[in-house]
N, C-alpha and C positions, 0 to 999 in steps of 0.2 A: 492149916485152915485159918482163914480171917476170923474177927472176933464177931460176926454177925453167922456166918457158919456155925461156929461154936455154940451161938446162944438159941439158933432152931436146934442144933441135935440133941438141946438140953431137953425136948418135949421126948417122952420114951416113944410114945409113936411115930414120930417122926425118925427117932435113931434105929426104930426098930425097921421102918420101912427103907432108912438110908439102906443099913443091910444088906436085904436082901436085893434092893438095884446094884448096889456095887459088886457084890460077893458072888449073889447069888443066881441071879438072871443070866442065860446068855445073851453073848451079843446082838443077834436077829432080833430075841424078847425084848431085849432091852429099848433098841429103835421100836420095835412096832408098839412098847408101851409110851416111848416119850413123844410118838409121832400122834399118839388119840390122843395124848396129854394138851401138847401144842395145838390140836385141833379144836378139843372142847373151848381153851380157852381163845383162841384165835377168831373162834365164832359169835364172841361177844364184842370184838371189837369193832369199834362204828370207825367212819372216816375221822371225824372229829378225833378218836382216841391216836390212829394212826398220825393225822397231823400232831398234837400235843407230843408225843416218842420220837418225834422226827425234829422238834424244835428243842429239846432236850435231852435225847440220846446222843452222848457225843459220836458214837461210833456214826451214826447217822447223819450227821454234817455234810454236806459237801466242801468239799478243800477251797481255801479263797486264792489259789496259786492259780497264776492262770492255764487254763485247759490246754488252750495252743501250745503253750510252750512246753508243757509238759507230755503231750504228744510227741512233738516235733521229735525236744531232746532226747525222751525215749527212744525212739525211731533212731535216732545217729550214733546212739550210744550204745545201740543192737547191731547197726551196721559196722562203725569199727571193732565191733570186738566178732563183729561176723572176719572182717579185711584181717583178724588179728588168729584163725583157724578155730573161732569155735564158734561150734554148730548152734544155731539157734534153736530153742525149742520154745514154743506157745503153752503154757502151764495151764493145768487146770485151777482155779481159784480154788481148791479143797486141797487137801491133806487125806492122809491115814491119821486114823484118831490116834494121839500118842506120839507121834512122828517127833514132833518140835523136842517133846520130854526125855525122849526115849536118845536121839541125838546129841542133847544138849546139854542135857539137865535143867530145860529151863522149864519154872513152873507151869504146870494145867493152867492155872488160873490165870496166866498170863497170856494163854490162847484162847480166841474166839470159837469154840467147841459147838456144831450144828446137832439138832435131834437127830440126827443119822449117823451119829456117831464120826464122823468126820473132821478135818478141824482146817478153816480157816486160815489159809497160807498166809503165816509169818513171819517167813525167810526163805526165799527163790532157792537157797541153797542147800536148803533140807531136801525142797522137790528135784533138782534137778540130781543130786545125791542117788536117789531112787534111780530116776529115770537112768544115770552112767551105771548105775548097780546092772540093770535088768539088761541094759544093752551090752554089756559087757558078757554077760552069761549066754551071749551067739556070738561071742567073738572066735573067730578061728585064730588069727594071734595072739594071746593074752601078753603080749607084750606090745601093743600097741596103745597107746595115749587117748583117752577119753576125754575131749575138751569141750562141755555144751554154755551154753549162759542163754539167759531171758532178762527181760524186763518185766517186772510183777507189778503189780498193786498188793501189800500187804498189809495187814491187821493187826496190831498189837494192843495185849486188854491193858497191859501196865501205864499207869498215868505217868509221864513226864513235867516238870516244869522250864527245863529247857527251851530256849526259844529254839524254833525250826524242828521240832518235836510234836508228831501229830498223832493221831488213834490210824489211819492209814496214808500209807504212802508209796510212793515207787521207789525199788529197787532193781540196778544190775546186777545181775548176781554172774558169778562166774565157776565154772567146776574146772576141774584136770584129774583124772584118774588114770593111775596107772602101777607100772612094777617097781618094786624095790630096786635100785641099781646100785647101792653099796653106798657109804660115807654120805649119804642125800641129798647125791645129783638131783635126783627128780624132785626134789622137796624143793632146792634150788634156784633150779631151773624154771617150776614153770611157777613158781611164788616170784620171781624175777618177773615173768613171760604175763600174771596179771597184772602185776605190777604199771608196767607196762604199757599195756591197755588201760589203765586207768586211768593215768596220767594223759596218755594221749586225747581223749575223752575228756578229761577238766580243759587240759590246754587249748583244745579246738574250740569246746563250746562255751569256756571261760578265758579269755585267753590275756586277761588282767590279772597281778594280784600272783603271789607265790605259792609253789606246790610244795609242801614237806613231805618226808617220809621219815616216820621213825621205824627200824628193824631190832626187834627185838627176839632172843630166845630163851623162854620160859625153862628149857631144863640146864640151863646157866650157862652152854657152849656158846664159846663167840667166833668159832673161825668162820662156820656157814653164812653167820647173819653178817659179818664184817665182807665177806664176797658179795652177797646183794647188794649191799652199801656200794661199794665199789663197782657194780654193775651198771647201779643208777645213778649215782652222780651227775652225769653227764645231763639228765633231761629232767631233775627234779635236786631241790636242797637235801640229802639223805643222809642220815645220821644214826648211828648205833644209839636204839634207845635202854633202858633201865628195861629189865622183867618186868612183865605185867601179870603180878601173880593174882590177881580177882580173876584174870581167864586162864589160870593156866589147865581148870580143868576140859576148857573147850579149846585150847591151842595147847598143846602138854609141850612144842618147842618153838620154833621160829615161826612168827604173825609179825603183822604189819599195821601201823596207821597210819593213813593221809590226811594231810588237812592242807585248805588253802588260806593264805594272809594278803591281807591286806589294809596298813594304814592303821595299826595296830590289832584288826580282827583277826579271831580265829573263828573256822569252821571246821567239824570234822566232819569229812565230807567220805570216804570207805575207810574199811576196817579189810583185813585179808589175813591169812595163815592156816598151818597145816590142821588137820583133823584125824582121828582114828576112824570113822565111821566108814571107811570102806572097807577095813578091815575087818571091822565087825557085819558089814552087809555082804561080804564076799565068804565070810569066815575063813578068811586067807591071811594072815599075818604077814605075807609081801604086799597088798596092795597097798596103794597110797591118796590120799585124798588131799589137795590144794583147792581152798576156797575165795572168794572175795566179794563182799557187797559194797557198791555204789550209788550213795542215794540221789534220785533221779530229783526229788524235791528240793534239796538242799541247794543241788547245781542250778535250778531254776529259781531261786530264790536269790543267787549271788546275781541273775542277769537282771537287767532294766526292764521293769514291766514296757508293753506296747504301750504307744501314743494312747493318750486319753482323750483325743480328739475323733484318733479312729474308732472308737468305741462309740461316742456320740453320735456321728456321721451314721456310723448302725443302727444306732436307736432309732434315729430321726429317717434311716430307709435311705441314705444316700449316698 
């Protein structure tokens, strides 16, 4: 708990009533209490109060990236990783309450959590996780390859000070689900095969400026991660990098960063690597999960805003 958490539950009523909402209530009670909650109070608010939460809620901003281009790239960055055999899928902007924590390990508090108990997608690859789970569970082969990706809009509550760091943004997200094939072919293979796609995607829609990959493997083997190295070379700077032990508990072996240079900058523009969570969502200990996110904002931030004359010409209706 934060230190402003800590100091209401120091009121015994309040801790007492935390309680019984957390422990005690089931889940239906729970919404239909937080939904008259949100109602009583939502009824006293005047327009005036809504514009004030809107000029000072950061979640509430709108992005000053521009809109077009963040369409557009979207849009192309769904198509080749469509040309690239995965399936698109259109995400619902919610979650299962729990989802991000329960995957990730990463804080409650760091997801934007709705009174209906829901939460606020933030990370495409939590959702589409689900969605290869469930499809998977009509598969007549179970050894056939489950590859979906979307482009999201998500939400994150943690403050950044990082530039190119915002409360929402778009990501590519990428999935591959499938069987164990021994020594982690598939782990391999389709951590190459995002890889892949990614680069293809900076290069088209960035096509300035150098593409890195570091491949690293968090449970200390290096022969896997020295093959991807050596897979990609050819269309990207690729380099065996150090363990990254701060994730080794959300990549436990071989992940990936990309970042693009130029003229001395760096951006880290996806991140990619294997996960257990299909194993835990299949309760199968062969399945396999390969993930990868690409930030849709970041890549519109490297490109040259539009003329600022055509902007004018709009204003002025002509």
């Amino acid at each position: 708990m934060n230190r402003a958490q800590r100091r209401i539950l120091n009121e015994p009523a309040v801790a007492s009533a935390f309680e019984v909402l957390a422990n005690e209530l089931s889940g239906s009670d729970l919404r239909s209490l937080l939904l008259a909650v949100a109602s009583e109070r939502a009824s006293r608010v005047e327009p005036a109060g809504a514009l004030r939460q809107f000029q000072l809620d950061r979640f509430c901003e709108p992005s000053d990236l521009d809109a077009v281009a963040l369409a557009t790239v979207g849009a192309r960055a769904i198509e080749l990783a469509d040309d690239d055999y995965f399936d698109p899928v259109q995400l619902s902007p919610l979650a299962p309450f729990g989802a991000s924590s329960a995957f990730s390990a990463v804080p409650q508090n760091n997801v934007v959590t709705t009174m209906r108990l829901c939460d606020v997608v933030s990370d495409p690859t939590n959702a589409l996780a689900l969605v290869a789970a469930a499809r998977r569970r009509l598969l007549r082969d179970p050894s056939e390859t489950t590859r979906l990706c979307a482009v999201q809009r998500v939400v994150r509550a943690q403050q950044f000070d990082a530039p190119g760091s915002f409360p929402h943004f778009s990501l590519l997200g990428l999935v591959a689900v499938g069987r164990d094939r021994g020594s982690r072919r598939f782990e391999v293979e389709e951590l190459t095969q995002q890889l892949r796609t990614i680069v293809r995607v900076i290069t088209e829609l960035q096509p300035t400026g150098t593409v890195r990959i570091g491949v690293s493997d968090n449970s200390g083997r290096r022969d896997e991660a020295l093959s991807i190295v050596e897979k990609l070379s050819s269309i990207a700077d690729t380099e065996l990098a150090p363990q990254r032990t701060e994730s080794a508990d959300y990549y436990p072996n071989l992940c990936a960063n990309v970042s693009w240079h130029s003229q001395g900058t760096r951006v880290d523009i996806a991140d990619a690597g294997v996960t257990t969570w299909a194993s835990e969502l299949a309760a199968d200990k062969k399945e396999r999960l390969v993930i990868s996110g690409l930030s849709i904002d970041r890549l519109v931030m490297l490109m040259p805003r539009r003329d600022g004359d055509r902007r004018e010409q709009k204003r002025m209706g002509r």
